[in-house]
Backbone as a ProteinNet text record, in pm:
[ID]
protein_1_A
[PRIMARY]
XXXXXXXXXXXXXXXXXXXXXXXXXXXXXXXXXXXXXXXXXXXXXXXXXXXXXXXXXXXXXXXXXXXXXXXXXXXXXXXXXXXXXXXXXXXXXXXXXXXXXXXXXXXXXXXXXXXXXXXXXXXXXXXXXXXXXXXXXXXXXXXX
[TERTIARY]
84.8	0	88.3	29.2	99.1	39.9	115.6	70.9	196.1	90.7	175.9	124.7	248.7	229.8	346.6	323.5	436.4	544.1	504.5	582.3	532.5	590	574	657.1	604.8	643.6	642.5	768	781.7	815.1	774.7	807.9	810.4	915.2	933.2	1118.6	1195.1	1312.8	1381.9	1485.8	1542.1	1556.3	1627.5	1670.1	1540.9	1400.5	1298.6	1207.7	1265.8	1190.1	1295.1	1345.7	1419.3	1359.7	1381	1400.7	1438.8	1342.1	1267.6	1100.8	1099.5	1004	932	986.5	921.3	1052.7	949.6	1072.3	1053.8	1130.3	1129.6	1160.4	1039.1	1043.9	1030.7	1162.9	1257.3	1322.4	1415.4	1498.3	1579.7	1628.9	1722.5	1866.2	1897.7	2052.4	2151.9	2260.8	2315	2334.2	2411.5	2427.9	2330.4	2197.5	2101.6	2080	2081	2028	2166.6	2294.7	2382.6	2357.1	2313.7	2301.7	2149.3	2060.7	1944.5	2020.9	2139.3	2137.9	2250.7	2362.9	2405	2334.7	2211.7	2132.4	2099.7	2159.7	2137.3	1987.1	1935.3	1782.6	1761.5	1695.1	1640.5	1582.2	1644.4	1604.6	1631.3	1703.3	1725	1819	1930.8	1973.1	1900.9	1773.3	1699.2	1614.8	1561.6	1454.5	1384.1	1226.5	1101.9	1082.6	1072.7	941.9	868.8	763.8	640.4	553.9	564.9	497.5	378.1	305.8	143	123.1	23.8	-41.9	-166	-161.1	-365	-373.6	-262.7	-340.5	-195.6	-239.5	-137.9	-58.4	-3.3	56.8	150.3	188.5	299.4	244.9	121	41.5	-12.5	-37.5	-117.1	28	139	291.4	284.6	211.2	242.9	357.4	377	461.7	415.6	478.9	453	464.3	539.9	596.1	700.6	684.8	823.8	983.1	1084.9	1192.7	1316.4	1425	1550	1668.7	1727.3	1795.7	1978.1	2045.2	2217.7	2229.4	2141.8	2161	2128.5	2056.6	2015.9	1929	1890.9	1874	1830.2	1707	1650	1666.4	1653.9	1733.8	1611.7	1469.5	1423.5	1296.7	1202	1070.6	976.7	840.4	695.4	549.3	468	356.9	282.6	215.8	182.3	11.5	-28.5	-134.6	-251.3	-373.5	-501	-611.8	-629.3	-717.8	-837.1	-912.9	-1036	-1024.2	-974.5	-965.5	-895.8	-858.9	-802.1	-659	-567.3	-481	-401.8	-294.5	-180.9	-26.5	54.8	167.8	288.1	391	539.8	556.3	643	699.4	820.8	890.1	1084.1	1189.9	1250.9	1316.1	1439	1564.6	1695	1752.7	1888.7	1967.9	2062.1	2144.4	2224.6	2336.1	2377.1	2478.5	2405.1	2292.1	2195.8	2155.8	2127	2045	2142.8	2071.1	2189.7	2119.2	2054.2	1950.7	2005.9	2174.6	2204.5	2257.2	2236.3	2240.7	2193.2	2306.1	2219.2	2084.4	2096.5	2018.8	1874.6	1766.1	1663.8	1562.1	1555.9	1462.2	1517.9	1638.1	1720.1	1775.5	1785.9	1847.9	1705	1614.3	1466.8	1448.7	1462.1	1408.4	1515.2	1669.2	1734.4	1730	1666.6	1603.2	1475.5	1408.8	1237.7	1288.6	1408.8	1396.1	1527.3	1552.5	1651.8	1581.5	1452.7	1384.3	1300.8	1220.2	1157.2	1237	1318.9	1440.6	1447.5	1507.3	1496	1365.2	1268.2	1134.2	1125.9	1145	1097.6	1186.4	1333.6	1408.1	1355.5	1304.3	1283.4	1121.2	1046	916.7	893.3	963.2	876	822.2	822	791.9	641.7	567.2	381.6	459.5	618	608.3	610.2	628.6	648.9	516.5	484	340.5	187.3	272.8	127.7	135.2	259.7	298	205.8	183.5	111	135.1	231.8	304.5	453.2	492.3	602.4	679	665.6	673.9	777	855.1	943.2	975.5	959.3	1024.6	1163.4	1206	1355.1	1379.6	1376.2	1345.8	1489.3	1593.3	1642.4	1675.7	1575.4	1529.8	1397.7	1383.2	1258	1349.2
-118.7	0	123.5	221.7	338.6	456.8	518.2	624.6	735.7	842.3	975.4	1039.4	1096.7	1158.4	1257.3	1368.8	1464.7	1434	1356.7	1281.5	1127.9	1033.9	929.4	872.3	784	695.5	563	534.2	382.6	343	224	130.8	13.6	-31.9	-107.1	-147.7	-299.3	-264.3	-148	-59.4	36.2	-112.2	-181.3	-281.4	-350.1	-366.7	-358.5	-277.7	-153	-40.6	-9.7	-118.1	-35.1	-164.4	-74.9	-230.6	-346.1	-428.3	-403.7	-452.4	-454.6	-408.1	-280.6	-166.4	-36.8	32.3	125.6	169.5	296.4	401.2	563.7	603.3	719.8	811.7	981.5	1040.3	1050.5	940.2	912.7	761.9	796.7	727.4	801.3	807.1	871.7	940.4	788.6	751.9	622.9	647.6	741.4	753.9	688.5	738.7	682	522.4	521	368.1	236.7	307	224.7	233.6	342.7	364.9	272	265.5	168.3	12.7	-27.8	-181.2	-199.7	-51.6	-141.2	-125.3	-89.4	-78.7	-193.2	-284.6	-410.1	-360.1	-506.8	-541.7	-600	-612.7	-639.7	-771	-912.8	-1035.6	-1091.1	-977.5	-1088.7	-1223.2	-1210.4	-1341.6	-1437.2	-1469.8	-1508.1	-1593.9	-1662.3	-1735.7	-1807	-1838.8	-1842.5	-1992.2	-2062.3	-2186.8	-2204.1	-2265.6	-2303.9	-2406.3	-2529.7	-2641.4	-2667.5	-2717.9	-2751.3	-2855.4	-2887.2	-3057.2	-3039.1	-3186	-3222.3	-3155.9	-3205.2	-3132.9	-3063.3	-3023.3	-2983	-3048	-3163.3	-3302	-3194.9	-3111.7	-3088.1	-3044.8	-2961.5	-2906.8	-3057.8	-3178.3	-3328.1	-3371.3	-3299.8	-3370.4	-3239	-3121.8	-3053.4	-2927.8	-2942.9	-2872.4	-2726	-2632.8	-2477.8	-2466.5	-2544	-2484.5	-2425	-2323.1	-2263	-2298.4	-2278.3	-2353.9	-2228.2	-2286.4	-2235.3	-2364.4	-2359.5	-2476.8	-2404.3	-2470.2	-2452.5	-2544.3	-2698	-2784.1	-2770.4	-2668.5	-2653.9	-2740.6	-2737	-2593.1	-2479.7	-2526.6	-2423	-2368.9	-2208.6	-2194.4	-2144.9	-2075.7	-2033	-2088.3	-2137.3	-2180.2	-2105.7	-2098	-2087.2	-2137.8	-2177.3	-2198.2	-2122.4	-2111.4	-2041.6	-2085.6	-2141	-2167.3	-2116.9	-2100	-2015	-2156.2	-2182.8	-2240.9	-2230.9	-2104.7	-2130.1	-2128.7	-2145.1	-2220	-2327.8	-2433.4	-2531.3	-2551.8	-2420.2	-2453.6	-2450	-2587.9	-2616.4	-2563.1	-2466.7	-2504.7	-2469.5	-2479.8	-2464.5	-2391.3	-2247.7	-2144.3	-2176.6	-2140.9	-2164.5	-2094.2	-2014.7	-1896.3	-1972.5	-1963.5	-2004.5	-1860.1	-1862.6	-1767.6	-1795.5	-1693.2	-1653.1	-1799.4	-1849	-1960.1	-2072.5	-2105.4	-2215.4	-2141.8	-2005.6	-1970.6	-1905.8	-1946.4	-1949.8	-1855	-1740.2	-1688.5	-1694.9	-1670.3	-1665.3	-1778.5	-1891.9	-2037.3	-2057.4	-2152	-2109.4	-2224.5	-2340.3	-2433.7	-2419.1	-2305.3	-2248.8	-2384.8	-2485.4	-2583.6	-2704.9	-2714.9	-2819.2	-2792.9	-2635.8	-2617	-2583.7	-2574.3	-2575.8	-2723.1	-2812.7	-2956	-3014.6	-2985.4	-3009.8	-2915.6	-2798.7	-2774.9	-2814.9	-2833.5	-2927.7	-3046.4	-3126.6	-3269.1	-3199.9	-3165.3	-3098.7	-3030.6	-3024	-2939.9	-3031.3	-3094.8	-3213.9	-3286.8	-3340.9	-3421.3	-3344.2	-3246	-3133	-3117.2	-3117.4	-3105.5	-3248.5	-3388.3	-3468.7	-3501.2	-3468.7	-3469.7	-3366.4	-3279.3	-3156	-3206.5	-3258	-3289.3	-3414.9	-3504.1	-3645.1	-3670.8	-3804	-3887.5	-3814.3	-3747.3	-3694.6	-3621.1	-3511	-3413.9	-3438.6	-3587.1	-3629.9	-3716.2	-3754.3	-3856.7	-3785.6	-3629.6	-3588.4	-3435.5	-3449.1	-3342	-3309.9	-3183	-3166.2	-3116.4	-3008.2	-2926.2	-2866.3	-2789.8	-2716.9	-2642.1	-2462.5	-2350.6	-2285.6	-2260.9	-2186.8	-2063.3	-1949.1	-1795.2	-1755.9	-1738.8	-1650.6	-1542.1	-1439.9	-1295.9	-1251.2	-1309.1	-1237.4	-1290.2	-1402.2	-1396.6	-1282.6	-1212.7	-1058.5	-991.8
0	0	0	-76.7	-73.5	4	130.7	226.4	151.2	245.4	192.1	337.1	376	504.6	554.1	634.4	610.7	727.9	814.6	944.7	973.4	996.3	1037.7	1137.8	1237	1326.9	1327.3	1325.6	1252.8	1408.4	1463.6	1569	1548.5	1466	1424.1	1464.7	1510.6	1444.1	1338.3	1351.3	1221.6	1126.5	1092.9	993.4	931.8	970.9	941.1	893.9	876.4	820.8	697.1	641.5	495.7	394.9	271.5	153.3	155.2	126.1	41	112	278.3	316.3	313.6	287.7	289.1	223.7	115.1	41.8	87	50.2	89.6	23.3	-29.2	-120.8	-53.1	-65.9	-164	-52.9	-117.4	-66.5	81	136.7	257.4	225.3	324.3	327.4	323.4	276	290.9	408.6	540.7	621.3	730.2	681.7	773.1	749.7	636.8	593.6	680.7	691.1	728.5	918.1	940.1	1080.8	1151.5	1036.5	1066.6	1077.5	958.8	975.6	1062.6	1100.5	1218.7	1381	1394	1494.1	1539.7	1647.3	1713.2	1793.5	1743.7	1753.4	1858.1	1952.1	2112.2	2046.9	2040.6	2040.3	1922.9	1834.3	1720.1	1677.5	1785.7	1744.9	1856.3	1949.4	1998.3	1894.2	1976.8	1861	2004.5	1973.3	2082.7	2020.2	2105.5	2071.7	2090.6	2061.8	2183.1	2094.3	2218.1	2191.7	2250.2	2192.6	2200.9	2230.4	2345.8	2425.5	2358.6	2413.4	2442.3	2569.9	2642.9	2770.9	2879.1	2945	3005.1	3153.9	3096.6	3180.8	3279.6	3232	3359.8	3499.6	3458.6	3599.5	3655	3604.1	3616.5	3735.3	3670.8	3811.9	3930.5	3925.1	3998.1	3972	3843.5	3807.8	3749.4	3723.7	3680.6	3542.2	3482.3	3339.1	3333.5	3413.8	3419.1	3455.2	3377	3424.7	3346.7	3389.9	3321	3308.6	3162	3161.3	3103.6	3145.1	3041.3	2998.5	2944.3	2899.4	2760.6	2711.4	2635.1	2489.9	2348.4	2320.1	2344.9	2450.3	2490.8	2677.1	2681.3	2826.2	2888.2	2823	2990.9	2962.4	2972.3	2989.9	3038.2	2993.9	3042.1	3040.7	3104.1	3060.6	2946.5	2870.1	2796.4	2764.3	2841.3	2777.3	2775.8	2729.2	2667.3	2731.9	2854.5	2969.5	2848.1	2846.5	2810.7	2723.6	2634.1	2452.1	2453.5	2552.5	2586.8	2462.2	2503.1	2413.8	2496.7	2543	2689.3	2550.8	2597.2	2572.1	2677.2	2594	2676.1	2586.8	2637.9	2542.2	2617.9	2506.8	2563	2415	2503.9	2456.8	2412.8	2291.5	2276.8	2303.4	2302.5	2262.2	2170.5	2170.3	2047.7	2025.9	2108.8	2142	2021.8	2044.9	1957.7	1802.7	1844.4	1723.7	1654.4	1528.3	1381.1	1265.5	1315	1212.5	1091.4	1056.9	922.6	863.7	898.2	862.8	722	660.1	491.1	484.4	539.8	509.9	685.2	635.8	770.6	817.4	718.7	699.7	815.7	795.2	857.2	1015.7	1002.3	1120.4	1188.5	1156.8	1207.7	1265.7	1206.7	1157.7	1337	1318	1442.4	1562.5	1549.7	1657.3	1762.8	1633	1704.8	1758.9	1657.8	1767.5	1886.9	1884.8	2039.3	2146.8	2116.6	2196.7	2235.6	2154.3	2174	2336.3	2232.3	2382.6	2489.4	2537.9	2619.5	2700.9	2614.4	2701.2	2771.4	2708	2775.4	2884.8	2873.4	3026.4	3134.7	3056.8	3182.3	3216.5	3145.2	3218.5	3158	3139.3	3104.3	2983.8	2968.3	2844.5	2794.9	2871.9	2846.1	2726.4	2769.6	2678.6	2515.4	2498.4	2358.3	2306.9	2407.4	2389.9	2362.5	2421.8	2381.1	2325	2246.4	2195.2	2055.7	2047.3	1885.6	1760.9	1800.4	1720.1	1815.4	1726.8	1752.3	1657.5	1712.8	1664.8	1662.9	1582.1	1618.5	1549.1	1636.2	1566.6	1570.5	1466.9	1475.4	1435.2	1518.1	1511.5	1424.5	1443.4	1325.1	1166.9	1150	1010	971.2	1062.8	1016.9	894.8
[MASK]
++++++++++++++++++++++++++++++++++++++++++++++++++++++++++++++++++++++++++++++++++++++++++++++++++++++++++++++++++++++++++++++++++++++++++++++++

């Protein structure tokens, strides 16, 4: 879509507000444009998971969800789940050490993250976490 406006407020990442997501007309200064991509981004070499139950087995042991691991791939844990839309998950954060945003092959290093996380979940809460696992999501904020 094309806006026309005499000021704007972008809140967005700077490195997310250039080409060839949003172009600028009249174009920007190279100065600025180099000062947007070396602007380090609040989570981008981070990447989020979050896996989905039938049900939510860990509260069934007494447990919170919540955890923190250095065993990794993944280091901090949360419950995440939506009770009255009966959607149970585990959200669990990587950092930069695991995550490879500029990895050439995204499919594979996706593919060995789910089963590392997979494993990971079921040491940190048990065989339920694989038996009744449904999916598994993963964002990597600095492939944006």
């Amino acid at each position: 879509a094309l806006l026309r406006a005499r000021a704007v407020i972008v809140a967005v990442p700077p490195r997310v507000a250039l080409p060839p997501l949003v172009e600028w007309e009249p174009k920007m200064a190279r100065a600025s444009v180099r000062a947007m991509v070396g602007t380090p981004t609040w989570m981008a070499e981070s990447s989020k998971v979050v896996a989905t139950f039938s049900r939510p087995f860990w509260r069934d042991a007494g447990l919170s969800g919540e955890g923190q691991s250095r065993a990794g791939p993944l280091h901090q844990f949360y419950d995440a789940s939506e009770d009255g839309r009966d959607i149970f998950a585990l959200c669990a954060f990587m950092y930069a050490d695991e995550a490879t945003p500029d990895g050439s092959d995204h499919d594979a290093e996706d593919r060995e993250l789910r089963r590392g996380a997979v494993a990971q979940l079921v040491r940190m809460f048990g065989a339920d976490a694989e038996a009744l696992l449904l999916d598994v999501v993963i964002h990597r904020w600095g492939r944006e």
